[in-house]
C-alpha positions as CSV (number, residue, x, y, z in Angstrom):
1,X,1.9,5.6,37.8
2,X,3.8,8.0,35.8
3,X,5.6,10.9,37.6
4,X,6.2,14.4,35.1
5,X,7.9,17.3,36.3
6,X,7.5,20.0,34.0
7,X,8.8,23.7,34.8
8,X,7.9,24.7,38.4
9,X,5.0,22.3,38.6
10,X,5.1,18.2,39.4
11,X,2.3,16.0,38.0
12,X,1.5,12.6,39.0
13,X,-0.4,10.4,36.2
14,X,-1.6,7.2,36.8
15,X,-2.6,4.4,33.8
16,X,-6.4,3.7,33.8
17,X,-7.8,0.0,32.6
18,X,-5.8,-1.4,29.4
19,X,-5.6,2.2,27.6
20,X,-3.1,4.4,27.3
21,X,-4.7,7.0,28.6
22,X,-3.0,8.9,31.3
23,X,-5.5,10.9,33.8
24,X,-4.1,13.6,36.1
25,X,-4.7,12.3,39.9
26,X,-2.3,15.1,41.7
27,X,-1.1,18.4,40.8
28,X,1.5,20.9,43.1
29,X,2.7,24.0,42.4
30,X,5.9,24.7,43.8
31,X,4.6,27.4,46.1
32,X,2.5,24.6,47.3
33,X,4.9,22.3,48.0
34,X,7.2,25.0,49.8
35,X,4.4,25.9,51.7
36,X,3.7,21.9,53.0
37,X,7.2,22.1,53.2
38,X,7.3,24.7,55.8
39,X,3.6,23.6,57.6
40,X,5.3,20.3,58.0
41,X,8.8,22.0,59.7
42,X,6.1,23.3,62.1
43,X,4.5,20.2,63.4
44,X,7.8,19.1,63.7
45,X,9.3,21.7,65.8
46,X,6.4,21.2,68.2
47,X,8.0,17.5,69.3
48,X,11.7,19.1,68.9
49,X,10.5,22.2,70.9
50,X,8.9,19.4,73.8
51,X,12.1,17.7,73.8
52,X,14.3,20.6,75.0
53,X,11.7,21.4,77.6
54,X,12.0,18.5,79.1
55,X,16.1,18.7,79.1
56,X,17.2,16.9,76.3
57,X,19.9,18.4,74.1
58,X,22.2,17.6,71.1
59,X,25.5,18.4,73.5
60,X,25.0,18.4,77.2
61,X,28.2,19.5,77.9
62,X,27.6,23.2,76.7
63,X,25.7,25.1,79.2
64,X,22.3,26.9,77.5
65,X,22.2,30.2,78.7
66,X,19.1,31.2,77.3
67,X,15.6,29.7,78.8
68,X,13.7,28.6,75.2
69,X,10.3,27.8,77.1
70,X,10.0,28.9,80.5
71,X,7.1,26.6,81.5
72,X,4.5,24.3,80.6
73,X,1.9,26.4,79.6
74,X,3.9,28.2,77.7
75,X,5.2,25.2,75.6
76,X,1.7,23.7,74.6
77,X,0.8,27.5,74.0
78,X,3.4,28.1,71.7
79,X,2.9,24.6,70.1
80,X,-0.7,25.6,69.0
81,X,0.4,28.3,67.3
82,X,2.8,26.2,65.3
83,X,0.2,23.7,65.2
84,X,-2.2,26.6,63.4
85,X,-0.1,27.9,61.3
86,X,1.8,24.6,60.4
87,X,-2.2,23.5,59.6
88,X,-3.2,26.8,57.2
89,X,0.3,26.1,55.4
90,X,-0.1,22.4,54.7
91,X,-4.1,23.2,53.3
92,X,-4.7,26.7,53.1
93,X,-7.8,26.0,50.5
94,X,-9.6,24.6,53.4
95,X,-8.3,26.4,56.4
96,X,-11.3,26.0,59.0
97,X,-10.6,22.2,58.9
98,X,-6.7,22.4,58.5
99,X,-6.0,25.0,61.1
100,X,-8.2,22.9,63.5
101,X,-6.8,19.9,62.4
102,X,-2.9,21.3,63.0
103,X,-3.6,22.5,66.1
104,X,-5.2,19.3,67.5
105,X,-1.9,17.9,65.8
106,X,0.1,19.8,67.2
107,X,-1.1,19.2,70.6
108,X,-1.1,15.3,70.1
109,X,2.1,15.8,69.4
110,X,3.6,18.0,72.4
111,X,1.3,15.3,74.5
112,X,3.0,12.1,73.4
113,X,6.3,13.4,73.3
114,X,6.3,14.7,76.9
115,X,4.6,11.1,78.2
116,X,7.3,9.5,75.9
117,X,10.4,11.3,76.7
118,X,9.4,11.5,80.8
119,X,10.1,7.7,81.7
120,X,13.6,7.8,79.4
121,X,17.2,8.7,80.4
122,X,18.2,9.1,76.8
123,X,16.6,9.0,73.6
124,X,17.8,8.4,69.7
125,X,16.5,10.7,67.7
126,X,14.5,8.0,65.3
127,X,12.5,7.9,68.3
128,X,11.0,11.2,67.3
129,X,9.4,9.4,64.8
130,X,7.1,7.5,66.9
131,X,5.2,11.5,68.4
132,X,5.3,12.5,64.9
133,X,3.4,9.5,63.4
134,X,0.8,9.0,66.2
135,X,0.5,12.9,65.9
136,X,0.1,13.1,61.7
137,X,-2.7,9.7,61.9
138,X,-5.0,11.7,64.6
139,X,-4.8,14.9,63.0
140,X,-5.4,13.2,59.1
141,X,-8.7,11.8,60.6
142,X,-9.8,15.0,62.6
143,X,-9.0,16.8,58.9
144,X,-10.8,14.0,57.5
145,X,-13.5,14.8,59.7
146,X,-14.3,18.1,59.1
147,X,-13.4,18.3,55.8
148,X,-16.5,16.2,55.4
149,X,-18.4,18.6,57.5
150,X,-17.2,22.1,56.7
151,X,-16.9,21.3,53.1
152,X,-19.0,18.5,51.8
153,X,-18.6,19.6,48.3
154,X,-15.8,21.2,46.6
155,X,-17.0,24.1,45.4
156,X,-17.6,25.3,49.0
157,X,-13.6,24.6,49.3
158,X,-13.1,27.3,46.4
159,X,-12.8,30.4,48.4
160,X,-11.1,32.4,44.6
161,X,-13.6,30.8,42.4
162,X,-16.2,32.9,42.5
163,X,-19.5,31.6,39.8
164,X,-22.3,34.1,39.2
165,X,-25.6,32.7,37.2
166,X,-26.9,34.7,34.5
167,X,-30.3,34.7,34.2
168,X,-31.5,35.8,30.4
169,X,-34.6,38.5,30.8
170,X,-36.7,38.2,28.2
171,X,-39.2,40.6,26.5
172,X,-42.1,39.3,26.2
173,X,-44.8,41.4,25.0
């Protein structure tokens, strides 16, 4: 596997049988990859915004002033927003299965960190891990899911590709 980075744009080649031929396997623009980037900062703030509902800060000491999630509803509704737009970023070719996908997520997420964190007295912040990675393995397969049944080609994934058939008319006489 050979790794390129040429201006504003990271290809990933990959050796095929005994030749020397290179075939492209991944492609990402950096827009792309800032927009992951920032999808993926969303599903993460979903566990980190669960974690100071349920009281756990960086310095107790300090007294917060401000309320950051009022109640419980409110926490798993704000989570499904990140989770939806966190989805659209990560895939926005195939939105109906991504923002589904990030919001299902995202809700996994918010779930397993509040049955997680409500049995413990303290918590390292590895442990975040453990929400995140149950979280991203259910929402690949529900993506996986629909991906198969929204979009069982590709060209219905092409949403700017837009192919018109010309038809020749002939004269005939």
């Amino acid at each position: 596997m050979v790794l390129m980075y040429i201006r504003f744009s990271a290809l990933i080649y990959v050796y095929v049988g005994n030749s020397f031929n290179l075939h492209l396997i991944f492609s990402l623009k950096t827009v792309n990859k800032i927009m992951v980037i920032v999808g993926c900062m969303c599903l993460i703030a979903t566990c980190v915004l669960a974690i100071t509902y349920m009281g756990f800060y960086d310095r107790p000491d300090i007294e917060i002033k401000v309320v950051l999630i009022p109640d419980a509803l409110t926490l798993w509704l704000v989570n499904a927003g990140f989770g939806l737009i966190g989805g659209i970023l990560i895939n926005y070719k195939k939105f109906l299965a991504s923002m589904v996908a990030g919001v299902f997520t995202a809700m996994v997420i918010t779930g397993i960190t509040l049955l997680y964190v409500s049995w413990r007295t303290s918590i390292i912040n590895y442990e975040l891990l453990i929400p995140l990675f149950i979280g991203a393995i259910s929402g690949g397969a529900v993506f996986n899911l629909l991906d198969k049944l929204i979009y069982p080609n590709e060209e219905a994934a092409s949403l700017s590709k837009v192919k018109i058939k010309s038809h020749e008319i002939s004269n005939t006489k």
